[in-house]
C-alpha positions in Angstrom: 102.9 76.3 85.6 105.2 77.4 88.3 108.2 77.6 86.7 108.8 80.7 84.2 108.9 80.2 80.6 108.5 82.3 77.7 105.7 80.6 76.0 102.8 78.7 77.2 102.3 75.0 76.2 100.1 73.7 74.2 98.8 72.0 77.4 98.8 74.7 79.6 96.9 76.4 76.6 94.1 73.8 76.2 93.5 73.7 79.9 93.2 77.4 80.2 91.0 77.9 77.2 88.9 75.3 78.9 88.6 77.4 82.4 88.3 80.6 81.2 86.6 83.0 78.5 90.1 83.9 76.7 90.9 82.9 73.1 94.4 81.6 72.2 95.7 85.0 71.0 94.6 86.7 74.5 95.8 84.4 76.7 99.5 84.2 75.0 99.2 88.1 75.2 98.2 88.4 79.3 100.8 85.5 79.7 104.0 87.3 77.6 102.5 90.1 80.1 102.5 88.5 82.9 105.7 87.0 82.8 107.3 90.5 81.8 105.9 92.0 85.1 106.6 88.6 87.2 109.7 87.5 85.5 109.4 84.2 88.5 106.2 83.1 87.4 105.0 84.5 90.7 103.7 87.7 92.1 104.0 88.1 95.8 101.3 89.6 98.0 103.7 92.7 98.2 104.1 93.3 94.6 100.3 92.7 94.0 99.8 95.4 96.5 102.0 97.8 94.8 100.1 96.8 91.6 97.0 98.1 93.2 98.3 101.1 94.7 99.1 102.9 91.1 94.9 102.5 90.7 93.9 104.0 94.2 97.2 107.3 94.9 94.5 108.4 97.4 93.9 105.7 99.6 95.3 102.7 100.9 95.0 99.4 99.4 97.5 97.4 101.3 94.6 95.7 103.4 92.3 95.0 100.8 94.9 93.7 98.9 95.7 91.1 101.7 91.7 90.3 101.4 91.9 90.1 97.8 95.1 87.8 97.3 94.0 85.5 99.2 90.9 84.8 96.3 93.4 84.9 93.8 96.0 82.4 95.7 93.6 79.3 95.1 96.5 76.9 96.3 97.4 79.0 99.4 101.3 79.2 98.0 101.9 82.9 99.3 101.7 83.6 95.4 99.9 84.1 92.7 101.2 82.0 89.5 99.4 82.8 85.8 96.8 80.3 86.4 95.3 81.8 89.2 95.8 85.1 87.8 94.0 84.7 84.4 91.3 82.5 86.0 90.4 84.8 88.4 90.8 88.0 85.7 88.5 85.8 83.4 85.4 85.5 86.2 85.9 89.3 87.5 85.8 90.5 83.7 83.5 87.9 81.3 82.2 85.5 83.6 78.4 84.9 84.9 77.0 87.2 87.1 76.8 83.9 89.5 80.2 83.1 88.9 81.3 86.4 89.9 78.7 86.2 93.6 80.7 83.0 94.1 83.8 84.3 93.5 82.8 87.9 95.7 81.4 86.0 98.2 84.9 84.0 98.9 86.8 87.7 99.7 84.1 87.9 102.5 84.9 84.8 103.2 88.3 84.9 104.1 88.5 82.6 107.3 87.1 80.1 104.6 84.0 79.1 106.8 80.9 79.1 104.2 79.8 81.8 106.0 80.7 85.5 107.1 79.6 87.2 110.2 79.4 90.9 111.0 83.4 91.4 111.4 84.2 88.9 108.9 82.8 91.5 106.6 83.2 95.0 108.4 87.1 94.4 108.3 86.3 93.9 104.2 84.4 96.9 104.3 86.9 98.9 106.0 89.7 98.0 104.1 87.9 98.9 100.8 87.1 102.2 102.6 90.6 102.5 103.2 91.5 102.1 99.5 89.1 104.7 97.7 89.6 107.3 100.6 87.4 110.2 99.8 87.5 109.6 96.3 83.6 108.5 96.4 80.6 110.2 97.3 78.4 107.9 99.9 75.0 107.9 100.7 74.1 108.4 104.3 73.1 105.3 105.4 77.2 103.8 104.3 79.0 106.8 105.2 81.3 104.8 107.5 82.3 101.0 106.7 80.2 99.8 110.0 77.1 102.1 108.9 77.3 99.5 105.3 77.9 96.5 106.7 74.7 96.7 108.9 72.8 97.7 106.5 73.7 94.8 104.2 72.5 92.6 107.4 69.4 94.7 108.0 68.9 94.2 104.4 68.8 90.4 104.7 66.9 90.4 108.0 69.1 89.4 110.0 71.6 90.4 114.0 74.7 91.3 113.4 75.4 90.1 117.0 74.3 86.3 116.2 73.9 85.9 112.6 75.8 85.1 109.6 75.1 85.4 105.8 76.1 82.1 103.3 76.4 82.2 99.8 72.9 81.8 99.0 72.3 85.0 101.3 74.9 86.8 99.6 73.2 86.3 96.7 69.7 87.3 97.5 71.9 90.6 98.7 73.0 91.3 96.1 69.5 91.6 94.5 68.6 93.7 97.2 71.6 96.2 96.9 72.5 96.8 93.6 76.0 98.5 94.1 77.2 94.7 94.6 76.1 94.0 91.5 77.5 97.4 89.6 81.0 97.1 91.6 81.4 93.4 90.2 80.9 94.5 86.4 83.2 97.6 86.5 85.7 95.7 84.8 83.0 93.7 82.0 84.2 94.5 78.4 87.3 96.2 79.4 89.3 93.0 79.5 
């Protein structure tokens, strides 16, 4: 699928329909889409940043972007082909709430270690700070992106000097904080 064509095979279409929660009809549509915006098959890191900056004029999403492509780039290309994009579009928008922890979890996880400590996620946190600037109100205790970041590891019982958090803790956080939860099903039923 890295080559640009106007339709999507019948084997690309079977295949996709198998690993994700789109119909025939919607994934022809997102594809006839997605080839008029990426006319190469492939969106760069740079265009998907520009993407994301028409959603967030008052802040900066250049840095969560990076954080963020590198989810969606499964094979570690530099781009983002239609497969990754309407597999990853399908988890964020219809798929479990586990599938979408796992799929969090790996944009903390972007040294690709299993496990994320302290600045692993503070330099997540800040860069999604960075993108909604002021444009949300904060409790106290996440005013600032390090003021959120320990409180997720307070939350789990655990230093941010020495320890990390894993999937499964990631997962028990997100029962504990439900903003993790509520941020991951903004997009459910819109897509």
């Amino acid at each position: 699928m890295g080559k640009a064509v106007s339709k999507l095979s019948k084997d690309d279409l079977k295949s996709l329909r198998q690993a994700t929660y789109f119909d025939k009809r919607e994934l022809q549509q997102w594809y006839k889409g997605f080839i008029r915006d990426c006319p190469s098959g492939q969106l760069s890191e740079e265009e998907f940043s520009k993407v994301f900056k028409q959603f967030f004029p008052f802040g900066d999403p250049a840095d969560y972007c990076h954080y963020l492509f590198q989810v969606f780039d499964v094979d570690n290309s530099k781009y983002i082909d239609f497969k990754e994009f309407i597999i990853a579009l399908s988890i964020t928008s219809r798929g479990s709430e586990d599938q979408k922890l796992n799929w969090c979890f790996r944009l903390y996880d972007h040294r690709k270690l299993g496990k994320v400590g302290y600045k692993d996620m503070l330099v997540v946190i800040q860069a999604i700070y960075q993108m909604v600037g002021t444009m949300v109100a904060l409790p106290e205790d996440e005013k600032t992106p390090e003021a959120r970041t320990e409180k997720f590891f307070r939350l789990l019982n655990k230093d941010k000097n020495t320890d990390t958090i894993n999937l499964s803790d990631f997962k028990k956080l997100s029962k504990l904080d439900p903003t993790i939860l509520n941020a991951l099903n903004t997009y459910e039923g819109l897509v």
